[in-house]
N, C-alpha and C positions, 0 to 999 in steps of 0.2 A: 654719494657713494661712487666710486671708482667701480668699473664692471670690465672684464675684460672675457673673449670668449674662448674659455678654458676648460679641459676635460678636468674628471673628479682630480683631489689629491691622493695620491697613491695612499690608503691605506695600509701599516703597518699589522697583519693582522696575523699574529703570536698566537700562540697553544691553543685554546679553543673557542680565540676571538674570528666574527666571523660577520660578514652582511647577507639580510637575506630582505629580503624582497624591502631593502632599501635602508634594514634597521640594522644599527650595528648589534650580535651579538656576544654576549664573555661570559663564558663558562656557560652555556646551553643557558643565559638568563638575557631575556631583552634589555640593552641600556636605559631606555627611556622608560619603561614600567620600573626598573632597580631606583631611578633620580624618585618618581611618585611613591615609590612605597619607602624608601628609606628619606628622601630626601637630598638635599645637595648644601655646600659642597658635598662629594662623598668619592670614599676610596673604597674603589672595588677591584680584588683580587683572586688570580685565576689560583686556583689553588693544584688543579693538576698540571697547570705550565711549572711552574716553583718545583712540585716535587719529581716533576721527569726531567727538571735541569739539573736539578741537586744530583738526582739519581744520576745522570750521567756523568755529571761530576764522578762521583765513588766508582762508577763502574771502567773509566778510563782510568784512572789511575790502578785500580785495583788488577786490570790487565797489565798495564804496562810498567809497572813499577808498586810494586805486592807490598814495600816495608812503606809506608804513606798511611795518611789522614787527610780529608778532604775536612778545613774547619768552617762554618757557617760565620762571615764577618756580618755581627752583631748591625753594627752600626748603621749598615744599608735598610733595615726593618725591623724592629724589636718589639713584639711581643709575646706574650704568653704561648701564642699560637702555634708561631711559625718555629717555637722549639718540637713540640710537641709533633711537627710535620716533617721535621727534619732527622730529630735523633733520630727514630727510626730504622732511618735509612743507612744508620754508621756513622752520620758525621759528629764533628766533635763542636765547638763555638768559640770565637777568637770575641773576647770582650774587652773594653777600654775604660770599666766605670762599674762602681760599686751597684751600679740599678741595672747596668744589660746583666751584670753577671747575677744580683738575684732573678732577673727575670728569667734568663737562663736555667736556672736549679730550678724555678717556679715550672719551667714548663719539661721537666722532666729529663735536663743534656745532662749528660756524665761529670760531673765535676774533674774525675781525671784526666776528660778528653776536651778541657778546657783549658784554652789559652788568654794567659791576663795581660793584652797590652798595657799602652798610655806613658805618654811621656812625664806626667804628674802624680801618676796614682799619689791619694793621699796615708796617710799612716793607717787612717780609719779603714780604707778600701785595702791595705797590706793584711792589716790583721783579720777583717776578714773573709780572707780569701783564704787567708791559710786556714780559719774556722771550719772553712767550708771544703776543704780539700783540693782546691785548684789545682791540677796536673804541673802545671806551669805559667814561671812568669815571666816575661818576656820585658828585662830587664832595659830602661832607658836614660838611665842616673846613677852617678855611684850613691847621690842621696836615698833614690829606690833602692838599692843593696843593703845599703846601714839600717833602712827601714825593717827588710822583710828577715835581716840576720836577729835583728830586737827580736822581733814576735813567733819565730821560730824554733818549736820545740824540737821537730825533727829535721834534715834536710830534705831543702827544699828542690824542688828540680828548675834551674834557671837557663835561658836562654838569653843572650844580650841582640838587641838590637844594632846591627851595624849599617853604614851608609855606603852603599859602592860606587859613588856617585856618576851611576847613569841615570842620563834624564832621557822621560820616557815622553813622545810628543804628546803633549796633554797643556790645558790651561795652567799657567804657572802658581795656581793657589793649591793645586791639586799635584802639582810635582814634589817627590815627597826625598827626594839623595838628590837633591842641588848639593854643592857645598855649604850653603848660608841655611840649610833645612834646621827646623826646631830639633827633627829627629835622629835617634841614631847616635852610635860613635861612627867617626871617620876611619877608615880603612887607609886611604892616601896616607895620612899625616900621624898616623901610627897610636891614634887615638885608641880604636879598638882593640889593637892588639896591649896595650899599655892596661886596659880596666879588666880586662879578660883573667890577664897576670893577676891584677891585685884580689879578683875575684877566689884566689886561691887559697888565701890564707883565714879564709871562714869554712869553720867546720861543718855551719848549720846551710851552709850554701852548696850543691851539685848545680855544677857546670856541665849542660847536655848539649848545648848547639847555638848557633847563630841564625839569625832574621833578617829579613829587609823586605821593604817594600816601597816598589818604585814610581809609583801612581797609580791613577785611576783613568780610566777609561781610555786603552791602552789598546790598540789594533793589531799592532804591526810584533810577529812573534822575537824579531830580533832583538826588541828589549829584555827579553828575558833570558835571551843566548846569553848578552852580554852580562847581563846581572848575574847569572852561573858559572860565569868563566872566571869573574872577578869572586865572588863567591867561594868559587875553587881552588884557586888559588889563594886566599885564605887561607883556606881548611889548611891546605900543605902548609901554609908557615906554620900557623900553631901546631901540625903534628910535629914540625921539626926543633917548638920547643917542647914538646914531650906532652902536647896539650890533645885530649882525644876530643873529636866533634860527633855526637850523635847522632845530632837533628839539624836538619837543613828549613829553614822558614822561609820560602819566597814570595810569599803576602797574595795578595790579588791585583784587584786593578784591571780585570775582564770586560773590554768595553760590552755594550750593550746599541742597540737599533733607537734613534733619538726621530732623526733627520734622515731624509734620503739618500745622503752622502754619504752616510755612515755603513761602514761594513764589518762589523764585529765577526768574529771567528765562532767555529762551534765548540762546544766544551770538546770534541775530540779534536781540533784544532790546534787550541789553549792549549790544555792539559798535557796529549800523546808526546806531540813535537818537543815540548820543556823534560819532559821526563825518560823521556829518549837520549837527548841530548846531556842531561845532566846526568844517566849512566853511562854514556859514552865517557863525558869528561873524566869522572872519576877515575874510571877502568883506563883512561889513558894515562893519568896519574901517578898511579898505585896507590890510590888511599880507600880507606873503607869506606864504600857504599853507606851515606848517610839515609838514617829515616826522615823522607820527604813531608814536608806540609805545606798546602794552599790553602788562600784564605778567599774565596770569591765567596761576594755577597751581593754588590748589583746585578749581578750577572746571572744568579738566583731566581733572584726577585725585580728587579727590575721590569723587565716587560711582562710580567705577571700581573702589573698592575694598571688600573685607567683610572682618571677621576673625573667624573660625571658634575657638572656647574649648569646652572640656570643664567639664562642670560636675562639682563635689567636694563639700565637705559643705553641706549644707541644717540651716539653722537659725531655726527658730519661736521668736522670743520672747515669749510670752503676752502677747495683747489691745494688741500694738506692732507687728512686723511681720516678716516672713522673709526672712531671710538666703540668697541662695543663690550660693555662691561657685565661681569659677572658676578658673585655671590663667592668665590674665590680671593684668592690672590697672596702676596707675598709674608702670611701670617699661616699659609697652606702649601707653601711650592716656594720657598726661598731661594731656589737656587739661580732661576734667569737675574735678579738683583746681583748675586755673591758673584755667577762667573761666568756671565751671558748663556746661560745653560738654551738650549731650542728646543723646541716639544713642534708636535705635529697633532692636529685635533681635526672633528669632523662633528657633523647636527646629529646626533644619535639617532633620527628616524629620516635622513635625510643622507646614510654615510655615503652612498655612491652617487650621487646629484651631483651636475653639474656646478663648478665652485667657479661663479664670474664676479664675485667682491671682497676686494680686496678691506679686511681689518687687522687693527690693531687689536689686541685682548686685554682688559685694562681690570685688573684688579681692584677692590673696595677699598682697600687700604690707603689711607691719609698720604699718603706720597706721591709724589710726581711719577718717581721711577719705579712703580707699581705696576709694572708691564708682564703679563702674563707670555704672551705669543707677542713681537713687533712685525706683524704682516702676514697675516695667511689669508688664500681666496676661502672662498666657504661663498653655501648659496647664498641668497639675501637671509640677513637672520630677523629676527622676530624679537622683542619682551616675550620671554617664558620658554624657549627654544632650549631644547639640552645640549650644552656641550663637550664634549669627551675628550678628553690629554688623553696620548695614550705613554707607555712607559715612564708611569708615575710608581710606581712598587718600592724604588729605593728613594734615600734621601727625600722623600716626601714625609710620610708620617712622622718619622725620625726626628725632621729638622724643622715641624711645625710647633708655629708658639701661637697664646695668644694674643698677640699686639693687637690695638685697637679694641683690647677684650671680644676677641674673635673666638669664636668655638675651634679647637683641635675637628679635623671633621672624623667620623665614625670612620670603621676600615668594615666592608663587608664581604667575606669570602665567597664567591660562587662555583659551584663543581655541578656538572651534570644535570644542568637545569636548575639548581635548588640552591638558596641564598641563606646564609647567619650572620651574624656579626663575629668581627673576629676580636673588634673593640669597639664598645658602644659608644653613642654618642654623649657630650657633654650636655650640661644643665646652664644654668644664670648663676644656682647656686655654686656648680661647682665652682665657678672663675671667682665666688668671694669665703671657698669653705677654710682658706689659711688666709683670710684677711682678720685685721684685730683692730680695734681704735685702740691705742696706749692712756693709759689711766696715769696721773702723775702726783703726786702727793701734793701738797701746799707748799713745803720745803723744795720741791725740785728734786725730792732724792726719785 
């Protein structure tokens, strides 16, 4: 083991994460008693950081820009729960898939106050949405159009997707207006303004406004000047073909606290400075003041969450480096694999201790490139030692599967000392309950 003599690692320690006399704790609940009673892996989240972000969310906007919707993007955490914590509060939910959007209506969000991305919706996900009343669909294909115009009794209220192609400094899988982007029509090359037009000559279609969104985990506020400006100009061409814009969609993309490097903004940060700005622009303009909507969702939930691993065997490979694997890994947290994502962790009853060894954190999964953490100090660890990610709340539960027939791990909310599930744990049964042997006739039919 590598040892070197270094003070703790800086704890990142979010809404009502905290060490006390050495143990980390989240949400007034001990880390290391939550791993014994629920078990591990396990995702536990604050559930009063989530909704005093959200809140802050609605409550800047709602100051500084009164015609807005702050919408919950789905995609960062989707369950039952986090609707039911959310609408509440006035927000609306930006979904991409026929299961966020019933999960959605499951936990009680507005269907009017719902936004239906996806660059693929399928026929089945069109029809329905309109079943269900979706406010809006946020249109990314003229194939989407012919779709939602089919199953349309009344009109619908559409927003198109456009690309203004600013790139926003971010990992290039998560840049989302490159010019070579899946997403979007192009702005440049007169793409969007060309589907907008043809959008006109359907009855069962209303044209309310335009979208983009320009990545994820996004610091630096100028990317959004820029995406508004170009935005805005927009709006003025289509007014000056006779074309009116409602709603303005400038998506999310709110970085979040990972790494020590990292300096994310505050929702009055984000929020104020873009909606400021983007009344300024208008008003210097002269065009109407569009109804604003943000779509932050890591940013939410993200450092709302930690996920609590047991550690198993420890492995020294002479004068390289040690191994020390956990009961996690890239069937639970796929993101260090997809886009060198970095986490910061610590020994749940050991958070403020001295960190003089240097490990790798090696997930169970059949892979080489199963690498949880590649290098944090941390004390000497132990078999059986708990160890804590912290801002695990987004793209974790989300984007877990079970490869290697691994369990999805539980999500367990804690608030004010006191723990539930927010989603239970899985079975043996459940990973074979849609499995079937095929029976086949004599004949082959």
């Amino acid at each position: 083991m590598k040892k070197n003599n270094t003070a703790p690692t800086a704890v990142p320690c979010f809404g009502d994460t905290k060490i006390e006399n050495h143990r980390l704790i989240v949400g007034g609940c001990d880390a290391a008693e939550l791993a014994k009673k629920y078990g591990t892996p396990l995702y536990v989240f604050d559930v009063n950081y989530a909704v005093k972000t959200a809140a802050a969310y609605v409550n800047v906007l709602k100051r500084e820009y009164p015609e807005s919707t702050v919408c919950y993007a789905s995609k960062a955490f989707c369950c039952t729960a986090i609707y039911k914590l959310l609408a509440p509060l006035g927000l609306g939910a930006d979904v991409v898939s026929g299961g966020e959007l019933f999960t959605a209506l499951n936990g009680g969000m507005d269907p009017k106050k719902i936004y239906f991305h996806g660059n693929n919706k399928s026929e089945a996900e069109v029809k329905y949405a309109i079943e269900s009343g979706v406010g809006y669909f946020v249109v990314d294909s003229l194939h989407e159009l012919e779709l939602i115009s089919k199953h349309a009794k009344t009109p619908q209220n559409v927003l198109f997707r456009v690309n203004p192609g600013v790139e926003a400094h971010t990992h290039r899988f998560i840049q989302t207006t490159t010019p070579d982007s899946k997403f979007g029509f192009s702005i440049a090359d007169g793409t969007a303004e060309s589907v907008i037009l043809s959008a006109q000559k359907y009855n069962n279609i209303n044209f309310v406004g335009i979208a983009c969104h320009i990545g994820s985990q996004i610091f630096e506020p100028q990317s959004f000047e820029i995406a508004i400006d170009k935005m805005v100009d927009f709006i003025v061409r289509l007014n000056s073909l006779g074309i009116t814009v409602e709603r303005l969609d400038l998506g999310g993309g709110f970085g979040v606290h990972y790494v020590a490097e990292d300096k994310p903004l505050t929702p009055e940060q984000y929020m104020a400075g873009s909606a400021k700005y983007l009344a300024a622009s208008v008003q210097n303009r002269g065009i109407k003041k569009p109804h604003l909507i943000f779509e932050p969702g890591r940013s939410i939930v993200g450092e709302a969450g930690v996920t609590l691993y047991t550690v198993g065997a420890i492995k020294t490979i002479k004068d390289i480096k040690t191994y020390a694997a956990v009961d996690g890994g890239m069937f639970e947290n796929p993101r260090p694999s997809l886009y060198d994502a970095r986490y910061t962790a610590v020994v749940a009853d050991k958070a403020d201790c001295e960190c003089d060894t240097l490990y790798s954190i090696a997930g169970k999964c059949c892979e080489s490139g199963d690498i949880l953490i590649d290098g944090i100090k941390l004390p000497e660890l132990k078999s059986g030692d708990i160890l804590a990610t912290f801002t695990t709340g987004a793209y974790h539960y989300s984007m877990a599967s079970n490869y290697n027939r691994n369990f999805v791990p539980p999500v367990v909310a804690v608030k004010d000392g006191k723990s539930a599930y927010m989603v239970k744990p899985q079975t043996y049964e459940d990973l074979i309950r849609n499995d079937v042997i095929p029976e086949f006739s004599e004949d082959g039919k």
